[in-house]
C-alpha positions as CSV (number, residue, x, y, z in Angstrom):
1,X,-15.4,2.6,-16.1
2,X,-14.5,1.1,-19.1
3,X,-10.7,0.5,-17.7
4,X,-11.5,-0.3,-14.8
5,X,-13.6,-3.1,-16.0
6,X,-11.0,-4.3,-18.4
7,X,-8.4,-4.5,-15.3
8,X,-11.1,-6.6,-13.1
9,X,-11.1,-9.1,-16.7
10,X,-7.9,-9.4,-16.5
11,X,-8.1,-9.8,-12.7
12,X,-10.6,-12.7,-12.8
13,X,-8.6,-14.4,-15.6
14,X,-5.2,-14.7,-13.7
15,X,-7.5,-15.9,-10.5
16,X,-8.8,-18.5,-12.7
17,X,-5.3,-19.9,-14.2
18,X,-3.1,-19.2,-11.9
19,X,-5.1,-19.5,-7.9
20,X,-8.1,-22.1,-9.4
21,X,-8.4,-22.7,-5.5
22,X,-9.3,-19.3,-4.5
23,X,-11.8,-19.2,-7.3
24,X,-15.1,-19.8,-4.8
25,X,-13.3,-17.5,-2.1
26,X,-13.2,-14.6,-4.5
27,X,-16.7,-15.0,-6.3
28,X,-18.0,-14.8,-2.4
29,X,-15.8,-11.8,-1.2
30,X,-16.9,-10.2,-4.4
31,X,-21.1,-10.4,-3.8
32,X,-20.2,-9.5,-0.4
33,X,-19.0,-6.8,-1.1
34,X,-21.7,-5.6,-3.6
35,X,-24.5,-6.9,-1.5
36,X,-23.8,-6.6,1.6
37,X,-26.8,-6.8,2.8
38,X,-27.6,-9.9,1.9
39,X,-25.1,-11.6,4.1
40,X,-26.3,-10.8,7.5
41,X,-22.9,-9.9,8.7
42,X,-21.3,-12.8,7.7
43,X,-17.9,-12.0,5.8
44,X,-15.6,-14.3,3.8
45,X,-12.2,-15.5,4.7
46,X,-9.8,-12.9,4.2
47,X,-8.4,-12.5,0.6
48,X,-5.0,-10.8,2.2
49,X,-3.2,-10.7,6.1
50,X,-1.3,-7.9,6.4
51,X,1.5,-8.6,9.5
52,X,3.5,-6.2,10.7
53,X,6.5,-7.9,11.5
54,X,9.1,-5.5,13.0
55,X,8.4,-1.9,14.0
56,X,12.1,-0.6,13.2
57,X,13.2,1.3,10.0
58,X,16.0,2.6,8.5
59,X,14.4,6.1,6.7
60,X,13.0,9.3,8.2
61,X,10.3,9.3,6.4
62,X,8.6,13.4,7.0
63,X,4.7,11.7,6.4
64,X,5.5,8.9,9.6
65,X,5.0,9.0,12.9
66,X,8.1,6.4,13.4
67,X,10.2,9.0,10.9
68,X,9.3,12.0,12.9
69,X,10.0,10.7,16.8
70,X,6.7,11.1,17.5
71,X,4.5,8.9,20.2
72,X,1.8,7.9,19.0
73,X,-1.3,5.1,18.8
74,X,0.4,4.2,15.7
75,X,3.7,3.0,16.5
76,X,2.9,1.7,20.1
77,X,0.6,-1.1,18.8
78,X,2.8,-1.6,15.4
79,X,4.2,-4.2,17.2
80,X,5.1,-5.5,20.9
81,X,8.4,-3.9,22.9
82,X,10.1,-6.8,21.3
83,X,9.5,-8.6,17.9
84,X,7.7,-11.6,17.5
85,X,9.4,-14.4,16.6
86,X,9.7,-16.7,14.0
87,X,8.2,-19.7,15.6
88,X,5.3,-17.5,16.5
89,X,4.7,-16.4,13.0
90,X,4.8,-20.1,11.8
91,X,2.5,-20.8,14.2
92,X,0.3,-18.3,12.7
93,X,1.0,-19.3,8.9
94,X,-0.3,-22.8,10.4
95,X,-3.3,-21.5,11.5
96,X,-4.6,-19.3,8.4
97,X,-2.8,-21.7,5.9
98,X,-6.0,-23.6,5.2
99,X,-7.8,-21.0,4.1
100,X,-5.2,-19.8,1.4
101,X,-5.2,-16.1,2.4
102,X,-2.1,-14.0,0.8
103,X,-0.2,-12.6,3.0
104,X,1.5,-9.2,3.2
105,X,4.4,-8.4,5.0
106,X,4.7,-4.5,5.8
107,X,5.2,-2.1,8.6
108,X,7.3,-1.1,9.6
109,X,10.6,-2.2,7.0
110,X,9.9,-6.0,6.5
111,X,13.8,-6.2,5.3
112,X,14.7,-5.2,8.8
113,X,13.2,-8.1,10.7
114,X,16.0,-10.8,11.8
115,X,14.1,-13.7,10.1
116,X,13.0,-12.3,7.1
117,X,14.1,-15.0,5.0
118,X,12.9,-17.8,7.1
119,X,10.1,-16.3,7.7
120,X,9.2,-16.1,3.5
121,X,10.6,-19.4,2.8
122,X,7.7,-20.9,5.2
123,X,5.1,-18.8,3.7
124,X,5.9,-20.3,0.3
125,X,6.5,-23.7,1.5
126,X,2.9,-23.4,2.2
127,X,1.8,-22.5,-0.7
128,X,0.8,-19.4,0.1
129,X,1.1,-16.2,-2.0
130,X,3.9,-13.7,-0.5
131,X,3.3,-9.8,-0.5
132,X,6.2,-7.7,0.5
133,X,5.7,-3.9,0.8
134,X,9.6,-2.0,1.7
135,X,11.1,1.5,1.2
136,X,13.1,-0.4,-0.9
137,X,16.5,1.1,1.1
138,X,18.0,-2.7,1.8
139,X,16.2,-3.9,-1.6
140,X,19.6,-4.5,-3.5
141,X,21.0,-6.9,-0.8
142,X,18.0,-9.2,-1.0
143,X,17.0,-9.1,-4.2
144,X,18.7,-12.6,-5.4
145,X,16.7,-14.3,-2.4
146,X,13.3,-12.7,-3.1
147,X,13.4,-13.9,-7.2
148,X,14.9,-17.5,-5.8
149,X,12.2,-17.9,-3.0
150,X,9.4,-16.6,-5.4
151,X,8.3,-13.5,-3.8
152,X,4.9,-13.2,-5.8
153,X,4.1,-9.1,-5.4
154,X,6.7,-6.4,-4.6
155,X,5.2,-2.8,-3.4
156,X,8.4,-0.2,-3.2
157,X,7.7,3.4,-2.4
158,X,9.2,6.4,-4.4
159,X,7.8,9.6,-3.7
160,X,9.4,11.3,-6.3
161,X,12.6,11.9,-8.4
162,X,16.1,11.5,-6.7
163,X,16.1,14.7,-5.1
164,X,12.6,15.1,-4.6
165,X,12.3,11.4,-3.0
166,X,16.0,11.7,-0.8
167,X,14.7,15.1,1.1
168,X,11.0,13.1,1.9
169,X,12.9,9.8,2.7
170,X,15.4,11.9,5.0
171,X,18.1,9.9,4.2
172,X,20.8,10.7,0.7
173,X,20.6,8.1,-1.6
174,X,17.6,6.0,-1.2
175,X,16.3,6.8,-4.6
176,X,19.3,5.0,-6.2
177,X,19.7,2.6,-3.5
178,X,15.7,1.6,-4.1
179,X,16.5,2.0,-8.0
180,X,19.8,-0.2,-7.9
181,X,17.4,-2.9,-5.8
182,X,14.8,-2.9,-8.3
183,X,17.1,-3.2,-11.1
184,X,18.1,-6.7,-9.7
185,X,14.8,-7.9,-8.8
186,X,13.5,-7.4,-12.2
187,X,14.8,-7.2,-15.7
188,X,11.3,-8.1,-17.8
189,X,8.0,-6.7,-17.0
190,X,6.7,-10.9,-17.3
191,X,9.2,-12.0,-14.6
192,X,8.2,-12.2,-11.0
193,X,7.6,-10.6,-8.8
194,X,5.1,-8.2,-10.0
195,X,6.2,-4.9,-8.9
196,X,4.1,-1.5,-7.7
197,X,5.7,1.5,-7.1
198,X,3.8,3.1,-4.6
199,X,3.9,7.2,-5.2
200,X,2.1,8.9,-2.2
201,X,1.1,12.8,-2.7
202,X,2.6,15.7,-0.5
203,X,3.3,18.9,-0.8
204,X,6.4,17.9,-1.6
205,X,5.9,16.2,-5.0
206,X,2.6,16.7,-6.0
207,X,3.8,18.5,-9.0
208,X,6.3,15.4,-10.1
209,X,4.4,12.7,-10.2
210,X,4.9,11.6,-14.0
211,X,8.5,13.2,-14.1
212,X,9.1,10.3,-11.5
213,X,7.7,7.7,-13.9
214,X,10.3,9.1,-16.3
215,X,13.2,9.4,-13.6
216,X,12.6,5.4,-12.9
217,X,12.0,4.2,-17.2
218,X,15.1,6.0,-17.6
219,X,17.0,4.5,-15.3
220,X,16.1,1.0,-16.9
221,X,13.0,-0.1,-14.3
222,X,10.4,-2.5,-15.1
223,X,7.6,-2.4,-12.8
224,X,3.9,-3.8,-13.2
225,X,2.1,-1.0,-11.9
226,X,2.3,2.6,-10.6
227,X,0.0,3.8,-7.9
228,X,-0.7,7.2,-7.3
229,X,-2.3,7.3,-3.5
230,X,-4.3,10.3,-2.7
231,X,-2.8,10.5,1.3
232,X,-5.8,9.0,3.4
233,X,-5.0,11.9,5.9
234,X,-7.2,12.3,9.7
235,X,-7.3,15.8,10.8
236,X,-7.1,16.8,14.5
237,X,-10.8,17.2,14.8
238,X,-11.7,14.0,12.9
239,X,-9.1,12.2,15.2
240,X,-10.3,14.1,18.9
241,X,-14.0,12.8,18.0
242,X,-13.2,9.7,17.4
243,X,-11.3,9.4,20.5
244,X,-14.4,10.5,22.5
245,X,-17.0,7.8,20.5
246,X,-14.3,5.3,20.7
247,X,-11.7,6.1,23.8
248,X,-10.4,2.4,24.5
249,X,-8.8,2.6,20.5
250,X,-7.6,5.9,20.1
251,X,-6.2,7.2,16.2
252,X,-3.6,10.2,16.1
253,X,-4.1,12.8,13.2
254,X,-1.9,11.5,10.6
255,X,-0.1,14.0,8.7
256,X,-0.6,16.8,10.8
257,X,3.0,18.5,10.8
258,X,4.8,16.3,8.1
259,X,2.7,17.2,5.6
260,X,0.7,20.6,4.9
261,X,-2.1,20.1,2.5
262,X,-2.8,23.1,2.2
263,X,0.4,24.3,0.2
264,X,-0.9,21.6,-2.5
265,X,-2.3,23.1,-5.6
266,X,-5.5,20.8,-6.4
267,X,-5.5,21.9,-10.2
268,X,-1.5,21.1,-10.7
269,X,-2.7,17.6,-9.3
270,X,-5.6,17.8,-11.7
271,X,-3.9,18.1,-14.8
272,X,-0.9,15.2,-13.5
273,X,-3.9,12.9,-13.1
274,X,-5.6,13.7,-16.6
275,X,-2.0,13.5,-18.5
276,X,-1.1,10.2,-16.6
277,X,-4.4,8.7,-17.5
278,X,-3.7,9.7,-21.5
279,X,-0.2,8.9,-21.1
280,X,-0.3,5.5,-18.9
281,X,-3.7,3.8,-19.3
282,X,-2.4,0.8,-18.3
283,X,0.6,1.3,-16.5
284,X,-1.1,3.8,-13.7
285,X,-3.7,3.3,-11.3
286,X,-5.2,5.9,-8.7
287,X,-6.3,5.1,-5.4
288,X,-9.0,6.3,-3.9
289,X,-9.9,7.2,-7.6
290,X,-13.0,9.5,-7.5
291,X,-14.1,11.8,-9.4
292,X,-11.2,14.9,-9.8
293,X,-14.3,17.1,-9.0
294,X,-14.0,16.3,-5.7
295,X,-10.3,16.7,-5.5
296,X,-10.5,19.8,-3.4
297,X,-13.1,18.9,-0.7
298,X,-10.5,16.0,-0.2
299,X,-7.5,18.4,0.4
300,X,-9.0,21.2,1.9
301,X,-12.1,19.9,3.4
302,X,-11.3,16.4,4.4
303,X,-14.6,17.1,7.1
304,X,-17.4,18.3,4.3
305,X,-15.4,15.4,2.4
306,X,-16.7,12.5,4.2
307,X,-19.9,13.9,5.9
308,X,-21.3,14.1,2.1
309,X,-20.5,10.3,1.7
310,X,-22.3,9.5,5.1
311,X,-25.3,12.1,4.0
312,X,-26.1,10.3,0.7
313,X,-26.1,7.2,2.3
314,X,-22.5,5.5,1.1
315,X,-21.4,3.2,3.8
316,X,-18.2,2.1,4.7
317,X,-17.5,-0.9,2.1
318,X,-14.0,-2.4,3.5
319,X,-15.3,-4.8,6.0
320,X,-16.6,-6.6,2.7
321,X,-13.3,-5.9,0.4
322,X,-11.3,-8.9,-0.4
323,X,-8.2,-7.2,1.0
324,X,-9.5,-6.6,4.4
């Protein structure tokens, strides 16, 4: 708790120096968020757009539907047959502009989409703060362009160290390629962009997680944050009775083959967790964070999991979060 509420500080601080307009906006989204109730349904503008500008990428990636070949709900309506262009995205940009939402460009490789750079340039000729989420494959090539155009947040996924990473990635050499891009974007942890690794657990590298910290400090990388996401998985129950409450938008299990969560062993993940939070208190952040208690229901009974947080009353909170 007591981190946590140092991080919001800090949070509220750089909102107030750096985005004084945005000031009312957050205060609102925040309330809203902690009573929702007292809204009557009414939500804020929101705090972050996430567009997915292209649906082509260059990894193999054995967690993705796009990696794996496989048809699903998921890459269908990632984006149209063909990619929306770049006057139809300023057109957009025009639209939400007033507002001062950030936007985040992700899904499926941002780097891949022909008017990448165009398309940032625009978004910070308005003003408008530019997220930019990549497997960080074509990072080295633009790096140059996203310091010069002032990229303001840049989210790069490693899933572990170079072998580790390369064999999830399906592709040999995308740790250094993501490493030698990184290394370009950003020689002081002070300099922009700020930089999240994103570190998403498998079966595959559950047990490496701070030994990939390491692999990237020793290579020379300077990066903001490092998040460790707990995979927000849908099992082929949860996903068939969903599809018969809710048939016109139908969700695929996610995970399902790529990734066996059953081979993970929750107390290996336990004790990465408890030495990262000794070892990085400020460095590395944990999302969902809960309670490592719980750590097993989520892997092994992702069902019980969530029908405990409907039981005690919890209700869903993201239609109030500031990033939704």
């Amino acid at each position: 708790m007591g981190r946590r509420f140092v991080i919001y500080v800090k949070h509220i601080a750089k909102v107030v120096f750096l985005k004084p307009h945005r000031i009312i906006a957050h205060i609102k989204t925040r309330l809203m968020y902690l009573f929702p109730r007292f809204f009557s349904g009414r939500a804020a503008y929101p705090h972050t757009i996430y567009i997915g500008i292209t649906k082509r990428c260059n990894l193999r990636c054995k967690m993705c539907d796009l990696g794996r070949g496989i048809d699903s709900s998921y890459g269908r309506h990632l984006s149209p047959g063909t990619e929306l262009s770049f006057e139809h995205w300023k057109k957009f940009i025009d639209e939400v502009a007033e507002f001062h939402p950030a936007i985040e460009l992700s899904a499926a490789e941002p780097l891949l989409y022909n008017d990448f750079m165009p398309l940032v340039k625009y978004i910070k000729q308005k003003k408008l703060v530019c997220r930019l989420f990549s497997n960080g494959y074509l990072l080295e090539k633009y790096a140059s362009f996203i310091k010069d155009v002032g990229v303001d947040y840049l989210f790069v996924s490693i899933d572990g160290t170079p072998e580790i990473h390369d064999h999830i990635r399906g592709r040999q050499g995308s740790f250094d390629r993501a490493v030698n891009g990184l290394l370009k974007v950003k020689q002081s942890r002070d300099q922009k962009p700020d930089i999240d690794i994103n570190f998403t657990i498998s079966h595959y590298n559950y047990s490496q997680i701070e030994a990939t910290i390491r692999a990237l400090k020793g290579r020379g990388v300077k990066f903001n944050r490092f998040t460790v996401i707990q995979t927000l998985f849908l099992v082929k129950e949860m996903a068939q009775l969903h599809n018969r409450l809710y048939p016109d938008y139908p969700a695929n299990p996610i995970c399902e083959e790529g990734v066996d969560f059953n081979l993970i062993d929750t107390q290996v993940v336990k004790e990465q967790i408890d030495k990262l939070k000794r070892n990085y208190p400020q460095e590395v952040r944990f999302y969902p964070d809960f309670d490592l208690s719980r750590l097993d229901d989520w892997y092994k009974k992702p069902q019980t999991f969530r029908s405990e947080e409907r039981r005690v009353g919890k209700e869903c909170r993201s239609r109030w979060s500031p990033d939704h």
